[in-house]
ROKE-523189 format. One record per residue (C-alpha): residue in one letter; x, y, z; residue number from 0. Coordinates in steps of 0.2 Angstrom, whole numbers. Each point is the difference from the previous one (the first is absolute). Last residue first. Layout:
N
NUMI   rest       X       Y       Z    nr
NUMI      a       X       Y       Z   NUM
...
This chain:
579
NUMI   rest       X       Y       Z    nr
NUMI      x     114    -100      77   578
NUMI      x      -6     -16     -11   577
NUMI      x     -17       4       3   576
NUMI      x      -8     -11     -16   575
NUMI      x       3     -17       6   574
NUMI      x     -15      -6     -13   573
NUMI      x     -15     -13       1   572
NUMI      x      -3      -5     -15   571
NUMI      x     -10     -17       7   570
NUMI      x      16      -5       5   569
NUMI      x      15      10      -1   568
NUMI      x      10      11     -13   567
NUMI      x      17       4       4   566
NUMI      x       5      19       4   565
NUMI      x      17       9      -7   564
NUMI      x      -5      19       5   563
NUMI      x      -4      13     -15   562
NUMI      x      10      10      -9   561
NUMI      x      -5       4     -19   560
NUMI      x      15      12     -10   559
NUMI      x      -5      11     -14   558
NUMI      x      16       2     -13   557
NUMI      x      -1      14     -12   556
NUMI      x       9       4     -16   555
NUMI      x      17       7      -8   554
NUMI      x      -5      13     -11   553
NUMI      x      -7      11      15   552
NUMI      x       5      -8      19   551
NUMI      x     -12     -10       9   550
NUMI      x       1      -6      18   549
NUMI      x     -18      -6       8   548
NUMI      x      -5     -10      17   547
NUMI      x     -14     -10       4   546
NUMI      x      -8      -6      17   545
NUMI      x       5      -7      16   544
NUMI      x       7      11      16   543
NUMI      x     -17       4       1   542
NUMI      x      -9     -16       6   541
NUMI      x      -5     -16     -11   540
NUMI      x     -18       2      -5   539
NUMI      x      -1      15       2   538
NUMI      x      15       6     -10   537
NUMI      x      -2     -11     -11   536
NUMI      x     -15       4      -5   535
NUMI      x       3      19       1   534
NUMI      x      16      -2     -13   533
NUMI      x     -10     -10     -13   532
NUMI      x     -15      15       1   531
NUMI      x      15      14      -1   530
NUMI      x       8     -11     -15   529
NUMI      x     -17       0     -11   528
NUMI      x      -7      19       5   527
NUMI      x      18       5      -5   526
NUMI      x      -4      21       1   525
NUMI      x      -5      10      11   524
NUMI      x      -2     -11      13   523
NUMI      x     -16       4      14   522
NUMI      x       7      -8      17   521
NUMI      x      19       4      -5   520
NUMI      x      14     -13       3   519
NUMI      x       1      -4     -18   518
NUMI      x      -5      16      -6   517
NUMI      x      19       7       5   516
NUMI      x       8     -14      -9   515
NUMI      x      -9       5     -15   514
NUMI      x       5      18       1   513
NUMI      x      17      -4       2   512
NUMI      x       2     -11     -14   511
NUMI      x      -8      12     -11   510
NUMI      x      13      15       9   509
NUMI      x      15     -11      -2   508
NUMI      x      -3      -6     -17   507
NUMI      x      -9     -13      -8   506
NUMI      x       6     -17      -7   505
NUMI      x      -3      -1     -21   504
NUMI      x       1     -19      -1   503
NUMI      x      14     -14       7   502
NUMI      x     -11      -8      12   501
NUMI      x       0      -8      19   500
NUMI      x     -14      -8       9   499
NUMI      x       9      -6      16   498
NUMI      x     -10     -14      12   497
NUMI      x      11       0      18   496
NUMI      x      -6     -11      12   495
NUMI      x       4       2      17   494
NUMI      x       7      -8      16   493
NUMI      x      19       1      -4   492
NUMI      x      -1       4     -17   491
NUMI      x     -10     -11     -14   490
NUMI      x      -1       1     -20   489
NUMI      x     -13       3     -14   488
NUMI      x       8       8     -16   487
NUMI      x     -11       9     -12   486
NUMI      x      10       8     -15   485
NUMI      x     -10      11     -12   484
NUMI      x      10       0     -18   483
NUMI      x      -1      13     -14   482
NUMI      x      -3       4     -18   481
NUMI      x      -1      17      -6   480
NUMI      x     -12      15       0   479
NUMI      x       5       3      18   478
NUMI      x     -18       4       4   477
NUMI      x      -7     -17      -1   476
NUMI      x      16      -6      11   475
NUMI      x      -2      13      18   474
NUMI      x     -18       2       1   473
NUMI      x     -13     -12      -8   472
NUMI      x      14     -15       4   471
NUMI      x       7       4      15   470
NUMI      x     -16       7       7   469
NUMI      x      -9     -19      -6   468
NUMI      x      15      -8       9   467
NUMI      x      -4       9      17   466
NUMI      x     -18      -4      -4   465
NUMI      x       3     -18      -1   464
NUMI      x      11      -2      17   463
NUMI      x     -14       4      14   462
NUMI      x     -13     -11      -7   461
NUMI      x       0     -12      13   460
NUMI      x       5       2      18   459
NUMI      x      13     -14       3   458
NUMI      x       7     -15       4   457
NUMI      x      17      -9       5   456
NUMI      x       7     -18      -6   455
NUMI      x       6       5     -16   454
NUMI      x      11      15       5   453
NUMI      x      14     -16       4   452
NUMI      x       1       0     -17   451
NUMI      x       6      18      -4   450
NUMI      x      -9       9     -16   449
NUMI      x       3       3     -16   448
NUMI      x     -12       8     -16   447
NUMI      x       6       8     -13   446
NUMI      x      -8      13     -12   445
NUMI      x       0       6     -21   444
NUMI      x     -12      13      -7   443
NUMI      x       2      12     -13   442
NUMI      x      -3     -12     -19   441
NUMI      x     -11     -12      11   440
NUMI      x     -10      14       8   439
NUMI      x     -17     -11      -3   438
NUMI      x       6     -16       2   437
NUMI      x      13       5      15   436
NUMI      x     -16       7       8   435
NUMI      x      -7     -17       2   434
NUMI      x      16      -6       4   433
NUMI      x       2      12      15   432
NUMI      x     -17      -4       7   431
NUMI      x       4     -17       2   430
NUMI      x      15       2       8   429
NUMI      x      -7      11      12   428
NUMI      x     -12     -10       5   427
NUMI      x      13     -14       3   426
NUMI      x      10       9       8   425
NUMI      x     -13       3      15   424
NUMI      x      -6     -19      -3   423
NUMI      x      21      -3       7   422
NUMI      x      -4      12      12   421
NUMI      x     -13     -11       7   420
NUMI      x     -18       7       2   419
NUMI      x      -8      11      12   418
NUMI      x     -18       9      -2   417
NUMI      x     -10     -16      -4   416
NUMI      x     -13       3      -8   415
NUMI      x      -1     -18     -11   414
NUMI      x      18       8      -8   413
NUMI      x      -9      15     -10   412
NUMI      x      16       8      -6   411
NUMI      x       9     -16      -2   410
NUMI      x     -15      -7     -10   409
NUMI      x      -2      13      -9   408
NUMI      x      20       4      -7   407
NUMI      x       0     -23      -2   406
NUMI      x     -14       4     -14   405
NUMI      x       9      13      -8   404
NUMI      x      17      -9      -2   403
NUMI      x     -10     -14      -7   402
NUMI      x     -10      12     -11   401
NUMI      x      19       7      -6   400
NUMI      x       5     -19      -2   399
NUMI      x     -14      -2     -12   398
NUMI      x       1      14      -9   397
NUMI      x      18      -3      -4   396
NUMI      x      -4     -18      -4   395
NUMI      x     -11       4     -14   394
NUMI      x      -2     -18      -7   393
NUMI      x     -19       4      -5   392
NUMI      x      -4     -14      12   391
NUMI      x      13       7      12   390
NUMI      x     -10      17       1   389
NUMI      x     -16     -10       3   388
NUMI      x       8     -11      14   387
NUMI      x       6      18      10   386
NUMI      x     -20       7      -5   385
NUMI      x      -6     -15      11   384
NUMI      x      11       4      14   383
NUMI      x      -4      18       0   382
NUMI      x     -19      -3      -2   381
NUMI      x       1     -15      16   380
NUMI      x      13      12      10   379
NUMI      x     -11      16       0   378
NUMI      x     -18     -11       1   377
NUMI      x      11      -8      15   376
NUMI      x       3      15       9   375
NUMI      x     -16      10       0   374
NUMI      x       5      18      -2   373
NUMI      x     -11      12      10   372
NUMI      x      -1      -8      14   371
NUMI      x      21      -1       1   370
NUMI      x       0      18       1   369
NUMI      x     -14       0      13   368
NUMI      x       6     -13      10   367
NUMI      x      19      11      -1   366
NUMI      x      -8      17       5   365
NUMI      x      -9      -9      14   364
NUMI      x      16      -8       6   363
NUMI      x       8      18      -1   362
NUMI      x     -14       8      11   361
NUMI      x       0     -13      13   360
NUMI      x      17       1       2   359
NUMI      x      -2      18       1   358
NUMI      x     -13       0      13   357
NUMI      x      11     -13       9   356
NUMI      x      14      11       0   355
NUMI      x     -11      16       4   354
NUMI      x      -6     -10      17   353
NUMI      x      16      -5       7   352
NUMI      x       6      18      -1   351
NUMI      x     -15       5       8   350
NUMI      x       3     -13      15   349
NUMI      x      18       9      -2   348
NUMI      x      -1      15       1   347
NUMI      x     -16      -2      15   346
NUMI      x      13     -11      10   345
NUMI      x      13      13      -5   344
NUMI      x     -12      14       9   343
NUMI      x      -2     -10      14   342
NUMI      x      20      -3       4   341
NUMI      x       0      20      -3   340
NUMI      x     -14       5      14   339
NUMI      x      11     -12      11   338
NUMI      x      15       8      -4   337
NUMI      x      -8      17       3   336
NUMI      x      -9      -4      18   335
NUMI      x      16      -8       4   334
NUMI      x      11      16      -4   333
NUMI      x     -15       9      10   332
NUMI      x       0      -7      15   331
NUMI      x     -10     -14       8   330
NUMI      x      11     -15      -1   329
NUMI      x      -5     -18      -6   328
NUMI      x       9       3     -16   327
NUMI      x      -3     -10     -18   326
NUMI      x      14      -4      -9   325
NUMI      x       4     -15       7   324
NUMI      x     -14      -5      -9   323
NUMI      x       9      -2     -15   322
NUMI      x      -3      11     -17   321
NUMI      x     -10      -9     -15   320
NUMI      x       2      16     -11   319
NUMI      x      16      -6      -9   318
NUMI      x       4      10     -14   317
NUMI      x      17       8       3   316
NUMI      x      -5      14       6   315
NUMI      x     -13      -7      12   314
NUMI      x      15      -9       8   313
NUMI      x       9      15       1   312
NUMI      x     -14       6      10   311
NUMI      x      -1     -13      11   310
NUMI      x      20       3       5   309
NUMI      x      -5      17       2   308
NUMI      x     -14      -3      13   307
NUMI      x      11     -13      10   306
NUMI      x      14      14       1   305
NUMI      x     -11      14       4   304
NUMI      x      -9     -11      13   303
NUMI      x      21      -3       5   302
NUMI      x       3      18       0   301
NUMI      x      -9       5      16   300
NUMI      x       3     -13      11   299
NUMI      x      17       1      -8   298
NUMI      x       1      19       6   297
NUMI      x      -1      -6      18   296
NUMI      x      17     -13      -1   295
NUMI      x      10      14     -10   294
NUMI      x      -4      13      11   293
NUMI      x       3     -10      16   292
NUMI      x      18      -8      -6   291
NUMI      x       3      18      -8   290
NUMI      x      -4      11      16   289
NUMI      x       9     -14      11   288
NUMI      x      16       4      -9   287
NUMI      x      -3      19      -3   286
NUMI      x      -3       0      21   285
NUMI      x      16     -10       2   284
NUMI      x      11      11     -13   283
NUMI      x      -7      17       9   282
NUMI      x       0      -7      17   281
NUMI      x      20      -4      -6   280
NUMI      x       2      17      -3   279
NUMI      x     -10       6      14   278
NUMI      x      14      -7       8   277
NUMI      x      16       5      -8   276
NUMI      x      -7      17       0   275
NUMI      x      -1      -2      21   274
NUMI      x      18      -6      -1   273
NUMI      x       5      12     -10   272
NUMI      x      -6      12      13   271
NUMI      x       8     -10      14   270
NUMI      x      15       0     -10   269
NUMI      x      -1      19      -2   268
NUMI      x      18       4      12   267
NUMI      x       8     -14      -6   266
NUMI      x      -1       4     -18   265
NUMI      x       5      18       2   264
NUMI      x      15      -6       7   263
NUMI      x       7       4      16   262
NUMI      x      13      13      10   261
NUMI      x       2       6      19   260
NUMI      x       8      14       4   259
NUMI      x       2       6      17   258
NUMI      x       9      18       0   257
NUMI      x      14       7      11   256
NUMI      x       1      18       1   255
NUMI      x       5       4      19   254
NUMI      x      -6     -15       6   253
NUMI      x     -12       3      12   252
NUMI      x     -14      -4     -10   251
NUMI      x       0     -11     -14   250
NUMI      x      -5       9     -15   249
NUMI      x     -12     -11     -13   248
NUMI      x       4     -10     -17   247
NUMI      x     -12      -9     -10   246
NUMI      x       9      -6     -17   245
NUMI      x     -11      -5     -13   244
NUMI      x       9     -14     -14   243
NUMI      x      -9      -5     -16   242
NUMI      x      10     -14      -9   241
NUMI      x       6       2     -18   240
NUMI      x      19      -3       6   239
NUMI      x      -3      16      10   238
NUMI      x     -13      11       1   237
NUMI      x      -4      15      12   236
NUMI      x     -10       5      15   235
NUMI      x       3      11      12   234
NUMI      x     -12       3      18   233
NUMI      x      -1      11      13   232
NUMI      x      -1       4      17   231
NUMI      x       2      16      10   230
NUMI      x      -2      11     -13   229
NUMI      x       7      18       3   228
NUMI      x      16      -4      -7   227
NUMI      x      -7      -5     -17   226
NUMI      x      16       1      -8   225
NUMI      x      12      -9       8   224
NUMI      x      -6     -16      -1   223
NUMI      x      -3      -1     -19   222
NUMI      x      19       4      -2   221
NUMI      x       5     -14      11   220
NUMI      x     -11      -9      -7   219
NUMI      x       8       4     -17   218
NUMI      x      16      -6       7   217
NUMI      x      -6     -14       5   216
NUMI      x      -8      -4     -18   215
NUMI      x      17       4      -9   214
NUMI      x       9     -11      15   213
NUMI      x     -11     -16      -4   212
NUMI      x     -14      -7      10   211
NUMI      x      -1     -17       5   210
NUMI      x      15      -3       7   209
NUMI      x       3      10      15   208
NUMI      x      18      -1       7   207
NUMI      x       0      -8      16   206
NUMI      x       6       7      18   205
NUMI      x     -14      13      -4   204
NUMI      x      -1      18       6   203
NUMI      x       2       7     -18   202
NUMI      x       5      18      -3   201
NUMI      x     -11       8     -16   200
NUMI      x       2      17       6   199
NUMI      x     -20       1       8   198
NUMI      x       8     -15      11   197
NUMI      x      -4     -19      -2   196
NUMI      x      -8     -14       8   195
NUMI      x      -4     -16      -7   194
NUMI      x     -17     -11      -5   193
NUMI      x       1     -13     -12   192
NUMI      x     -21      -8      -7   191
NUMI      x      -7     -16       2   190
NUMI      x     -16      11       2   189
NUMI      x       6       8      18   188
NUMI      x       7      -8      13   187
NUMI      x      12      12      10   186
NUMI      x      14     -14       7   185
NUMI      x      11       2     -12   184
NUMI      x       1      21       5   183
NUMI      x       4      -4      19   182
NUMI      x      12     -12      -5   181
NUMI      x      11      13     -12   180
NUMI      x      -3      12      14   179
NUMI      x      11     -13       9   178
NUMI      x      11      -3     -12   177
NUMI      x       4      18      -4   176
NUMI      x       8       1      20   175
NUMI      x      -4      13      15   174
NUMI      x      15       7       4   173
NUMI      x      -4      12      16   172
NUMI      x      13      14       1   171
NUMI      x       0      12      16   170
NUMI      x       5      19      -3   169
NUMI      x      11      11       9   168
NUMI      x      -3      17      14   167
NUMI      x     -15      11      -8   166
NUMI      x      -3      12      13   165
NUMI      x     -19      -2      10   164
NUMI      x      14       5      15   163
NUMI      x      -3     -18       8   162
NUMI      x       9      -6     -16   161
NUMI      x      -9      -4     -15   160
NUMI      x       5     -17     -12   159
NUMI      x      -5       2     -16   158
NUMI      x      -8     -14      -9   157
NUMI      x       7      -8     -16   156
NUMI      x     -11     -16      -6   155
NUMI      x      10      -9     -11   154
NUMI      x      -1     -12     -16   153
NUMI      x       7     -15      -2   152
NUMI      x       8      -9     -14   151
NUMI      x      15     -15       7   150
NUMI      x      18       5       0   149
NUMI      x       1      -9      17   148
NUMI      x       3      11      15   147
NUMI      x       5      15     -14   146
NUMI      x     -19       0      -5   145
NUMI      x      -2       3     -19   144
NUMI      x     -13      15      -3   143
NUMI      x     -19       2      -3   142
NUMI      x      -5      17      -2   141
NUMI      x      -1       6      20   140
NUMI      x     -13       5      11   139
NUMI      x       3      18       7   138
NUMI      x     -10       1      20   137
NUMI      x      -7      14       9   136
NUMI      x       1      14     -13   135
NUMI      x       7      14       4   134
NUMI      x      13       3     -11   133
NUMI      x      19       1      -3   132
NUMI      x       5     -16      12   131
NUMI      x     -13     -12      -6   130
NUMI      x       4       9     -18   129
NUMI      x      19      -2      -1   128
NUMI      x      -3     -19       7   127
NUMI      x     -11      -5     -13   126
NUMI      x      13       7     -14   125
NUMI      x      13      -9       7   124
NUMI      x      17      10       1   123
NUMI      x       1      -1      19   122
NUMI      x      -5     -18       0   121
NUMI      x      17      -5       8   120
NUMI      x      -2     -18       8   119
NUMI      x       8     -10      14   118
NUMI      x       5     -19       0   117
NUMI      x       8     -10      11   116
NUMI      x      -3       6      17   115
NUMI      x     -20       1      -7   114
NUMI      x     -11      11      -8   113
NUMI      x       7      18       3   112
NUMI      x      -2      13     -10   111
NUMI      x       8      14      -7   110
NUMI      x     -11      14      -9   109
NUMI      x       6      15       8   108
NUMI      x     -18       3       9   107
NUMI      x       7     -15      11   106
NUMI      x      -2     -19      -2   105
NUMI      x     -11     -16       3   104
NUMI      x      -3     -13     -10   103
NUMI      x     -14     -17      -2   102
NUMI      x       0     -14      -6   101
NUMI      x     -13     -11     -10   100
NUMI      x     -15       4       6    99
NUMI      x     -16     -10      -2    98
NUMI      x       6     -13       9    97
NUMI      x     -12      -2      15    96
NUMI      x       3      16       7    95
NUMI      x       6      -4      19    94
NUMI      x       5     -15      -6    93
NUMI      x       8       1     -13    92
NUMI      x       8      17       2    91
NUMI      x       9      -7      15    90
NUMI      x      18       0      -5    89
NUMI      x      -1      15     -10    88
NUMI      x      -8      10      16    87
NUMI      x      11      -6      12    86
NUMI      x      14       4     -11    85
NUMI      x      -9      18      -5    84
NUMI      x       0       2      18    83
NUMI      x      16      -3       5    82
NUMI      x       9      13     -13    81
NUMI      x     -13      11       6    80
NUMI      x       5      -1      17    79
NUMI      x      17       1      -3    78
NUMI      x       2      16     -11    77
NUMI      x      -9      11      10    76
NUMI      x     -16       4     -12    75
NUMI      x     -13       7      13    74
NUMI      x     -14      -1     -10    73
NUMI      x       5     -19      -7    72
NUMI      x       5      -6      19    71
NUMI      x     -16       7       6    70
NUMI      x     -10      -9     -12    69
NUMI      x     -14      11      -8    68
NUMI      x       6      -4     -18    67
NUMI      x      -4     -20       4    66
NUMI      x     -18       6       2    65
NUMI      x      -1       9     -16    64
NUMI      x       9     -16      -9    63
NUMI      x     -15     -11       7    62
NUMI      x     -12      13      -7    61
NUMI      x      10       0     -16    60
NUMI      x      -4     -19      -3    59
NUMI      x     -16       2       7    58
NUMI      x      -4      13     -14    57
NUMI      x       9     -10     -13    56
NUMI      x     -14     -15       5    55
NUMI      x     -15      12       0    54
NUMI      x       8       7     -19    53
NUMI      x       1     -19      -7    52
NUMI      x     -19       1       8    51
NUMI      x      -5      14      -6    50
NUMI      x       9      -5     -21    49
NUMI      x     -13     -16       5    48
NUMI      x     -13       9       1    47
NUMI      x       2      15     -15    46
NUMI      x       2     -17     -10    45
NUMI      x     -18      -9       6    44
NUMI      x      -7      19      -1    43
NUMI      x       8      -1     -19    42
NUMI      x      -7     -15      -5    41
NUMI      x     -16       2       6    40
NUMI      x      -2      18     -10    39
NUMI      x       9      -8     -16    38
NUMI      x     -11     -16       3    37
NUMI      x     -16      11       0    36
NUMI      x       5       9     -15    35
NUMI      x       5     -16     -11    34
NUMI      x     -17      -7       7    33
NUMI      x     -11      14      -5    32
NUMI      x       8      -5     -19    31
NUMI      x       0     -17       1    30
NUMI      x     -16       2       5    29
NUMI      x      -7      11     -12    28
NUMI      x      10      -2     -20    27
NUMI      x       4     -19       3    26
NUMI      x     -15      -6      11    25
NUMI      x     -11      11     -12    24
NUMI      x       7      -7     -15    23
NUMI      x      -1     -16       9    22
NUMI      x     -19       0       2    21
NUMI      x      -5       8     -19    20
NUMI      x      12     -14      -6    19
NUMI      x     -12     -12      13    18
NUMI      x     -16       7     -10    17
NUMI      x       7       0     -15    16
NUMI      x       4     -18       2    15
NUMI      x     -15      -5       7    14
NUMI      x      -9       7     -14    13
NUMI      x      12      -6     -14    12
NUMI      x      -4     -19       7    11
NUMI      x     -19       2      -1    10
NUMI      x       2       5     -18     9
NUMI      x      13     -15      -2     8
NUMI      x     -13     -12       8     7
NUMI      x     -16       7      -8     6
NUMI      x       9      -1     -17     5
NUMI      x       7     -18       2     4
NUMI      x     -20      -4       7     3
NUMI      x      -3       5     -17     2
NUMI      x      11      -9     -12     1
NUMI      x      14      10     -10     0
């Protein structure tokens, strides 16, 4: 994971903890303060609207006192009551604007008189009974079926008192379900169904109630009765996996009517939710901007870092020469250290620079003074003279072996030059395996190939004879029987490949191990001759070049050469960084 990925996540998880820590507190505090608060609220809105229900009742019987007082209602002769209750039914509208439906007028024997076509007997009624029974100054009804039009009303029974302060008859006023039922539709609270009902479960509604189910109502009903010294309160229960609260207050006047008024849970903490819902989406806002913000400042920070990595891969892969984009204007400390490191490979590599030459220098000495001690054309003038010897004496196999030994020197010594064609390369080795042929005739046997198209490319010299002189002195001498060294010469892709195989003694795993080991080792152990051909190659090609063992015991070795396919140029010039 990048840095400036790891700034913005960190970052990120402290914004989210701190908003978790914020809704928590919004969850478990407010929501919790605000569920108290809205009961309280809730219930003084309930507790006045169930006043005013009761203010309206109260002005209902206020109206029906008055009508008591009538002189024809105290008097109760027969014909002036019967007239008034006609002038009374036939005005009712506009004297009190509809909120009545009827109204009746009888004696303490329970017969009434509502007009010339209908008269009622409510003796048996239960309301009736305990107008006349006690002394309460009005009875309001359960809700019953009018006989004018077999619609539900409930009644308002007053007793009628004569001059005597004696009970005399009653006066009926029908007030009908579907006007409370409009009263209760009109209270607006939280989308929620208001009614009005009894402390014994009767329903003053000209609708049935929907959105609660009889085993709930009767449960209210249950729940109303008991705290009888509570003014308002408040029922909640589940149904189809929605919280319902029920607020319910007594209305006054009424005898025992309560104003219920029923929500769900949901409704009532919208305004909460709404307030989670928002910090919410600061949360997602703010955790937005913090990213786009974190992200864009920690790139000022990481991109040094970048630059400097990118250099120091470069480094690790051999090239000190760095660009100068490296190098930072800025006055910090990430510039001060890739600054301080762009100098440092400067120094690497002017050192670098130096050691090469130094060891150029060193191996073309080594090579003057070799060649200083053998003059060349006093070797090839005494070995040419002793080959014409040999064939004056007809020995021809001496002859061809000072031939072979001639051409080995003057490979070897090539006018200094330090790179030769491969085909000289093969040459060399040629030569030097028929003169050992001569002298291991009865042991030694070898073959020689190579690809054409080889032909064209050259070489450091001297790096194939010792290879064969290993094979020979190491893996046939020891067998104690004859055998064959192999060297084939061929090209893949961009390299040469020059293999050195035999069939001799081979070594085993921990030999082959140990010599592999020395070759990539500053001080070998052992293979002085391969750990010196390795180390040439090596610089003057690059490391990926070099040579490469597999042996097994009884079977024999194979010591592979890789070097790159270059071409000779003028004045011996050679492409020698094919990387």
């Amino acid at each position: 994971m990048k840095l400036h990925t790891k700034i913005a996540l960190l970052f990120s998880i402290c914004i989210s903890v701190a908003f978790s820590c914020l809704l928590l507190m919004v969850r478990d505090r407010i929501l919790t303060s605000n569920q108290t608060s809205l009961e309280d609220l809730n219930t003084q809105i309930v507790e006045s609207k169930a006043n005013e229900i009761g203010s309206w009742l109260n002005q209902r019987i206020s109206e029906i006192r008055v009508i008591s007082q009538t002189e024809a209602l105290r008097s109760m002769e027969t014909k002036s009551l019967q007239t008034f209750i006609n002038r009374l039914n036939q005005n009712v509208g506009e004297h009190y604007g509809n909120e009545y439906g009827t109204f009746a007028a009888g004696t303490t024997n329970g017969l009434g008189y509502v007009c010339d076509e209908q008269t009622i007997d409510v003796s048996n009624r239960a309301y009736f009974k305990r107008a006349m029974s006690s002394d309460e100054e009005y009875v309001i009804s359960t809700p019953v079926s009018s006989r004018t039009d077999s619609s539900q009303i409930t009644l308002i029974c007053y007793p009628i008192y004569n001059d005597a302060n004696k009970k005399v008859g009653f006066i009926n006023g029908a007030i009908s379900l579907n006007k409370l039922s409009e009263i209760t539709e009109s209270i607006d609270f939280y989308n929620g169904t208001s009614w009005i009902m009894d402390s014994k479960g009767n329903l003053y509604s000209s609708n049935p109630i929907q959105s609660i189910s009889t085993a709930e109502l009767s449960s209210l009903v249950s729940h109303i009765k008991e705290p009888i010294s509570k003014k308002v309160g408040i029922y909640s229960f589940r149904e189809e996996g929605k919280e319902q609260v029920v607020f319910y207050s007594p209305i006054p006047y009424s005898n025992g009517w309560f104003l219920c008024t029923m929500t769900s849970l949901k409704e009532l903490n919208l305004h909460t939710q709404q307030l989670i819902y928002t910090i919410l989406v600061i949360w997602i806002l703010m955790l937005t901007i913090s990213i786009i913000s974190c992200s864009l400042f920690s790139r000022t920070i990481t991109a040094p870092i970048h630059k400097l990595s990118k250099a120091m891969q470069l480094v690790k892969d051999g090239n000190f020469v760095l660009p100068k984009q490296v190098i930072s204007s800025k006055k910090d400390e990430l510039a001060f250290l890739t600054n301080n490191f762009y100098a440092m490979t400067e120094q690497i590599s002017f050192l670098m620079e130096r050691i090469k030459e130094e060891e150029i220098a060193k191996r073309t000495a080594e090579f003057q003074v070799l060649q200083s001690q053998i003059n060349p054309h006093f070797l090839y003038n005494t070995l040419d003279n002793l080959q014409w010897r040999a064939y004056d004496y007809n020995a021809i196999e001496l002859s061809e072996m000072i031939e072979a030994l001639s051409d080995f020197f003057r490979i070897s010594l090539s006018d200094g030059k330090e790179f030769i064609p491969v085909i000289k390369e093969i040459e060399h080795v040629r030569s030097y395996l028929f003169i050992q042929q001569k002298r291991y005739e009865d042991i030694l046997n070898f073959t020689i190939s190579y690809d054409p198209d080889v032909l064209e490319y050259v070489t450091i010299k001297l790096i194939v004879q010792p290879l064969v002189e290993n094979a020979l002195y190491h893996g046939i001498k020891p067998k104690l029987s004859p055998g064959t060294i192999a060297v084939r010469v061929t090209s893949k892709e961009d390299t040469i490949q020059i293999i050195v195989q035999d069939d001799g003694v081979g070594m085993s795993p921990a030999e082959l191990g140990t010599l592999l080991t020395s070759l990539e080792q500053e001080a070998p152990v052992e293979g002085y001759g391969l750990y010196n051909i390795h180390r040439r190659i090596q610089m003057v090609y690059g490391k990926e070049y070099g040579i490469s063992i597999t042996s097994e015991e009884q079977i024999g070795t194979t010591a592979t050469i890789i070097i790159p396919a270059v071409k000779e140029l003028q004045n011996n010039e050679t492409i020698i960084n094919c990387r």
